[in-house]
Biotite code that builds the C-alpha atoms (Angstrom):
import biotite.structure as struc

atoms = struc.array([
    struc.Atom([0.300, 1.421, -8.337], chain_id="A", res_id=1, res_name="UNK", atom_name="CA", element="C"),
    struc.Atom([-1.335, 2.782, -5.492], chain_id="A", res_id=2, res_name="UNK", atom_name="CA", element="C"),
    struc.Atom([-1.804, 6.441, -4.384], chain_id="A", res_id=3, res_name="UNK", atom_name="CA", element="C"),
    struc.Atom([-1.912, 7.852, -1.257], chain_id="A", res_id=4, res_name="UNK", atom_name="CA", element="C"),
    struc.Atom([-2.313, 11.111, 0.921], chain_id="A", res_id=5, res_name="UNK", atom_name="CA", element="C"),
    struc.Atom([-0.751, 11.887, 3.897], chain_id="A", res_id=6, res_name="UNK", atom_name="CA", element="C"),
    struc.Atom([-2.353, 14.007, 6.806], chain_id="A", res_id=7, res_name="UNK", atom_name="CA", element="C"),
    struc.Atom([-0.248, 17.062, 5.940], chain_id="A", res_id=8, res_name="UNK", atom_name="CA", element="C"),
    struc.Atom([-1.670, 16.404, 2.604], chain_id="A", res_id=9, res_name="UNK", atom_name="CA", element="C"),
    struc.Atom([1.583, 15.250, 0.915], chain_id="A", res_id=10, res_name="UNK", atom_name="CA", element="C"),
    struc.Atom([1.096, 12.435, -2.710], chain_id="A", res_id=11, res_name="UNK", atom_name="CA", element="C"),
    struc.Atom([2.551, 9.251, -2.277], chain_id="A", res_id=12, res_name="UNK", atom_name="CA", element="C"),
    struc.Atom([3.009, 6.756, -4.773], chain_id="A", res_id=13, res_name="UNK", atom_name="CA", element="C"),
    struc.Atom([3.625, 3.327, -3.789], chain_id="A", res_id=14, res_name="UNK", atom_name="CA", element="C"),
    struc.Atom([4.837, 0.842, -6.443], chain_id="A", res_id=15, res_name="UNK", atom_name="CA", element="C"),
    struc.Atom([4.058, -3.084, -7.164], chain_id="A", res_id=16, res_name="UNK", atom_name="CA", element="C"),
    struc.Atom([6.184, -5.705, -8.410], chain_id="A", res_id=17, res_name="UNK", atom_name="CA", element="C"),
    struc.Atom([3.517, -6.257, -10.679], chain_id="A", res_id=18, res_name="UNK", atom_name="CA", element="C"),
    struc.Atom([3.838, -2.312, -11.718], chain_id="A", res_id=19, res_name="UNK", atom_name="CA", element="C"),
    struc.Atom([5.763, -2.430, -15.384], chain_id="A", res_id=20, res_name="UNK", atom_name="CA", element="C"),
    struc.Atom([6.378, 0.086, -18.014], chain_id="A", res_id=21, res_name="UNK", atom_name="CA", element="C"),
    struc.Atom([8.049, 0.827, -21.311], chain_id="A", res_id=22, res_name="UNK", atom_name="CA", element="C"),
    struc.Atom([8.398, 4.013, -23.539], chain_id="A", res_id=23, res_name="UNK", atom_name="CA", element="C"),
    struc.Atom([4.857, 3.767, -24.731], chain_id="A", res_id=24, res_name="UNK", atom_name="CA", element="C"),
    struc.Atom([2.999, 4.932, -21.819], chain_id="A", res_id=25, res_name="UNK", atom_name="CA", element="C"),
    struc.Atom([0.287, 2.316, -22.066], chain_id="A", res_id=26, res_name="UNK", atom_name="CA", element="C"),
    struc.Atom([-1.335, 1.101, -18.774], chain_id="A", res_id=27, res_name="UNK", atom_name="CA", element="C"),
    struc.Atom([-0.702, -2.509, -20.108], chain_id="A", res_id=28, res_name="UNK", atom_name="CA", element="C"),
    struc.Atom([3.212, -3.514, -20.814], chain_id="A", res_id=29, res_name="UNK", atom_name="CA", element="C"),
    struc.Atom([3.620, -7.704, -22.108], chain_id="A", res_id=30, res_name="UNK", atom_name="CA", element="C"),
    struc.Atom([6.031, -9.605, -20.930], chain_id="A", res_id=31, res_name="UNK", atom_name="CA", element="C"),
    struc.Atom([8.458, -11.114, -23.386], chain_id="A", res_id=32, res_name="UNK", atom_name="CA", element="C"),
    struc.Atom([9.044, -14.663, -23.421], chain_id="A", res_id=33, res_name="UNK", atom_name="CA", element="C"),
    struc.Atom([12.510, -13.974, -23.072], chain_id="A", res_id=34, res_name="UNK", atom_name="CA", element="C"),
    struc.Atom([14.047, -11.249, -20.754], chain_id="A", res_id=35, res_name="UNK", atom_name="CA", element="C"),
    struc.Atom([17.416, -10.290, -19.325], chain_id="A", res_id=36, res_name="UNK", atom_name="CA", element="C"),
    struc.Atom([17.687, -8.249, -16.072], chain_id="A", res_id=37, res_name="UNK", atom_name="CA", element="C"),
    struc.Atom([20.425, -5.525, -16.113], chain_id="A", res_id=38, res_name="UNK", atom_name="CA", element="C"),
    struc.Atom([22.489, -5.326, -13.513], chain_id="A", res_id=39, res_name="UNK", atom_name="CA", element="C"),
    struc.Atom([25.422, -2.599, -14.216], chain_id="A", res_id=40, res_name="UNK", atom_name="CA", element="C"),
    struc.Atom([25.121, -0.625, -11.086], chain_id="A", res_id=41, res_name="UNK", atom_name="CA", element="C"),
    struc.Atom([26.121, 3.081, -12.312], chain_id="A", res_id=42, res_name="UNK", atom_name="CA", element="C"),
    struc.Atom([23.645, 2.580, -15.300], chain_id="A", res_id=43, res_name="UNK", atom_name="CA", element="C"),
    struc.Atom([20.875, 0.670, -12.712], chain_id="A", res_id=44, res_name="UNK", atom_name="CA", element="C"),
    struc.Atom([21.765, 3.945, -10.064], chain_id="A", res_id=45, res_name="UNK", atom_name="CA", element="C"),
    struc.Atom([21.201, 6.476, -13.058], chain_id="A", res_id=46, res_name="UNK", atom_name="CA", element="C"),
    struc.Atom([18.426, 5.034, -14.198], chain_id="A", res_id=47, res_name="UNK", atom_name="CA", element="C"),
    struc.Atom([16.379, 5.408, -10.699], chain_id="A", res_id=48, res_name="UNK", atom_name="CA", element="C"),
    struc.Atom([17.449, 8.205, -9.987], chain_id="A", res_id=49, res_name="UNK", atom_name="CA", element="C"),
    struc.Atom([15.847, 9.813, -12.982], chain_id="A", res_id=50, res_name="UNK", atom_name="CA", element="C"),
    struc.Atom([12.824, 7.719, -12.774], chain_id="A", res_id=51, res_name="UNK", atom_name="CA", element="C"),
    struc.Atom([12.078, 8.999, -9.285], chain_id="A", res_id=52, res_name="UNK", atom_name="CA", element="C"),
    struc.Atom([12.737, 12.209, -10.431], chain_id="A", res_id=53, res_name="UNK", atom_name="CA", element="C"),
    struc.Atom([10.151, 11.783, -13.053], chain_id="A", res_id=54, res_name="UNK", atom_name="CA", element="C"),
    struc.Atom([7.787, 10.777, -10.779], chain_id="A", res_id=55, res_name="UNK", atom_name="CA", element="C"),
    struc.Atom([8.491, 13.330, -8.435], chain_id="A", res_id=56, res_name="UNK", atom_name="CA", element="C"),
    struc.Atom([7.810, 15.824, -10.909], chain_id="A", res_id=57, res_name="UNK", atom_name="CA", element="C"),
    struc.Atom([4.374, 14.669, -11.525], chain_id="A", res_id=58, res_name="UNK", atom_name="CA", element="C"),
    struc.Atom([3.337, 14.205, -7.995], chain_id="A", res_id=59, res_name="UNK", atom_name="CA", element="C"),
    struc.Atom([4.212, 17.731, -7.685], chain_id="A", res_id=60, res_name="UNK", atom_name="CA", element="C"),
    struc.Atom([2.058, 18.857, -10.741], chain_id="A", res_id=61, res_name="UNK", atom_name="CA", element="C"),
    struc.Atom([-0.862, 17.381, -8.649], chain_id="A", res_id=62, res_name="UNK", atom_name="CA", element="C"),
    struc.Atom([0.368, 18.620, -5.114], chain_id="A", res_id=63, res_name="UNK", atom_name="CA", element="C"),
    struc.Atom([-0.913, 22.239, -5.088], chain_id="A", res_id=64, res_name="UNK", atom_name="CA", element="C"),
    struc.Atom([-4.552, 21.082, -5.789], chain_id="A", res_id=65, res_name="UNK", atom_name="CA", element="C"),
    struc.Atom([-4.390, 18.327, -3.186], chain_id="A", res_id=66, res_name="UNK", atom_name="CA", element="C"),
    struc.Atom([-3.242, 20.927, -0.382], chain_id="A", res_id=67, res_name="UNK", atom_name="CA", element="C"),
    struc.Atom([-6.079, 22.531, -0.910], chain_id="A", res_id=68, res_name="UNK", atom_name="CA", element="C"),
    struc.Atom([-8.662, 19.572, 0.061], chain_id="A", res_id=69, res_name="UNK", atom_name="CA", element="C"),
    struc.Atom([-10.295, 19.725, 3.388], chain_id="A", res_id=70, res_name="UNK", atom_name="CA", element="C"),
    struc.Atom([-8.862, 16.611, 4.742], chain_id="A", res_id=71, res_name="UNK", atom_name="CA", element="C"),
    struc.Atom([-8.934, 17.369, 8.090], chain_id="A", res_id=72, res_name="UNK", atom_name="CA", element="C"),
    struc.Atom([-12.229, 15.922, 9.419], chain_id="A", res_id=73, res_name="UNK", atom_name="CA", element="C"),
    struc.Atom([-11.267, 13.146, 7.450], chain_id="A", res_id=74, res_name="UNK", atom_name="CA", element="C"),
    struc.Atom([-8.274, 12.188, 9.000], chain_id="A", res_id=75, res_name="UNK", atom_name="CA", element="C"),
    struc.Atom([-9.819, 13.092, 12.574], chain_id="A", res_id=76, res_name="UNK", atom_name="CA", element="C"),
    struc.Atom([-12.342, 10.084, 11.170], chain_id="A", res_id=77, res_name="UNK", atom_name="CA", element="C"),
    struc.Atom([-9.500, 7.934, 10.632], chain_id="A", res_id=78, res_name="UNK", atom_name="CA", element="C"),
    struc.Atom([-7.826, 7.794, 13.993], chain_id="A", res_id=79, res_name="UNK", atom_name="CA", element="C"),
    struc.Atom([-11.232, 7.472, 15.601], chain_id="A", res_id=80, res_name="UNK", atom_name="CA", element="C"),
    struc.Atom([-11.795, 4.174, 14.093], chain_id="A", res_id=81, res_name="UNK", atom_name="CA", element="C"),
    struc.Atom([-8.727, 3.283, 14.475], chain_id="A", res_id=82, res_name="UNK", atom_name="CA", element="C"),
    struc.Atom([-8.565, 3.901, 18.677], chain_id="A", res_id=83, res_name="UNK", atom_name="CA", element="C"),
    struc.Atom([-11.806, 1.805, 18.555], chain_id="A", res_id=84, res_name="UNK", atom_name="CA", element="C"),
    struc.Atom([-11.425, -0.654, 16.317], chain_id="A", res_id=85, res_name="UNK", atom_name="CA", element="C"),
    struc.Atom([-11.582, -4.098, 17.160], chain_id="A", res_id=86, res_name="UNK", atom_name="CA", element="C"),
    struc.Atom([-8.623, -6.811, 16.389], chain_id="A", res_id=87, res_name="UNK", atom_name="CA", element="C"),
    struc.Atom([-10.542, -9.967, 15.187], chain_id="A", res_id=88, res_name="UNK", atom_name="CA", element="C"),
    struc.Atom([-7.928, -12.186, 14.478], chain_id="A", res_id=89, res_name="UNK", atom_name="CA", element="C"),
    struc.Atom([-6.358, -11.371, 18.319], chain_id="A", res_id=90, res_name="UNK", atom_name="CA", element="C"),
    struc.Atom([-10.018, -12.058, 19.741], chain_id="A", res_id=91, res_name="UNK", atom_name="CA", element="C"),
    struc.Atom([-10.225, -15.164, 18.291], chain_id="A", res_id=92, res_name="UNK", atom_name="CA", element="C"),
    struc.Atom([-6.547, -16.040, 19.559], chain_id="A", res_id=93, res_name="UNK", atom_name="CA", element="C"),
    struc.Atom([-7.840, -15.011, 23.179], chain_id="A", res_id=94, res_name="UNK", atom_name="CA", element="C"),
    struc.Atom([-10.944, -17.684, 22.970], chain_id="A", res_id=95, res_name="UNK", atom_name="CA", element="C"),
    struc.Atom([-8.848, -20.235, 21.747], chain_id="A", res_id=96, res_name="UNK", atom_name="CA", element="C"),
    struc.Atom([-6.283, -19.690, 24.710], chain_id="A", res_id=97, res_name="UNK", atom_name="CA", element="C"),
    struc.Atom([-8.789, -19.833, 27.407], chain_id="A", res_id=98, res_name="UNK", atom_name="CA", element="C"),
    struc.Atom([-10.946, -23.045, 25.757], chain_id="A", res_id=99, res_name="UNK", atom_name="CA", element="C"),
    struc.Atom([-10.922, -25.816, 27.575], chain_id="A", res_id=100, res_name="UNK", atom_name="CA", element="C"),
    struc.Atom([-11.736, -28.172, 25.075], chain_id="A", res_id=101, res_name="UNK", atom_name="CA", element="C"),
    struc.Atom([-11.812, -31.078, 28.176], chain_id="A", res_id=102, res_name="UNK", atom_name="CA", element="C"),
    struc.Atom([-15.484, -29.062, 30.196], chain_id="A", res_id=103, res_name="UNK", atom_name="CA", element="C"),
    struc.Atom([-17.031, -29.233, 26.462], chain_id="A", res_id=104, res_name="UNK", atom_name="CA", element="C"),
    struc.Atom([-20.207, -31.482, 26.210], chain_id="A", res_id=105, res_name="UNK", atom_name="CA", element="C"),
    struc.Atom([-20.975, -34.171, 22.945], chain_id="A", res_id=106, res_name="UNK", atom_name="CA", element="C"),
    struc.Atom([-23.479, -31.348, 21.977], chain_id="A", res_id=107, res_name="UNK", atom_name="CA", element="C"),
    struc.Atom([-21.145, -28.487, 22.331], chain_id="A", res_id=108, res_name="UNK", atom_name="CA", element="C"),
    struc.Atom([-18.758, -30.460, 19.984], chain_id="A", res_id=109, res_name="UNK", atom_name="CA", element="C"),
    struc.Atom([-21.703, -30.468, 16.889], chain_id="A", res_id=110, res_name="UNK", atom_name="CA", element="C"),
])
């Protein structure tokens, strides 16, 4: 599970595949040997419904005290590395495009 805040300071959680719980609450959950997915759409469409509800409910237990951070300068950090960041991975593509491996020398090649 990750957690995240927005710039008008609103919880997000964002879940994993890898996220799994039961009725015990524990942060660990194993995985039978054997398991059967349900797939009886009212129950399935019941079920989420209430589960987002639950975790709506705690997100907002935590929202009043995250409103009152002072996130602005943060975010205003944010978006000024991201305007100047640099994209690698395109750079690289850019020097590959324009190599001509034919002008390279036997030492240039080591």
């Amino acid at each position: 599970m990750k957690f995240y805040v927005t710039e008008n300071k609103r919880l997000i959680v964002e879940m994993h595949s890898y996220d799994k719980f039961d009725t015990q609450a524990t942060g660990f959950v194993p995985i039978p040997k054997t398991k059967i997915l349900i797939s009886e759409k009212r129950f399935l469409e019941e079920l989420t419904v209430n589960i987002r509800e639950a975790i709506a409910s705690v997100l907002k237990e935590y929202q009043s005290g995250v409103a009152e951070l002072p996130l602005k300068p943060v975010f205003d950090e944010k978006r000024k590395q991201i305007q100047h960041s640099y994209d690698t991975e395109e750079a690289v593509a850019d020097i590959i495009r324009n190599w001509d491996c034919a002008t390279l020398s036997e030492e240039d090649w080591i």
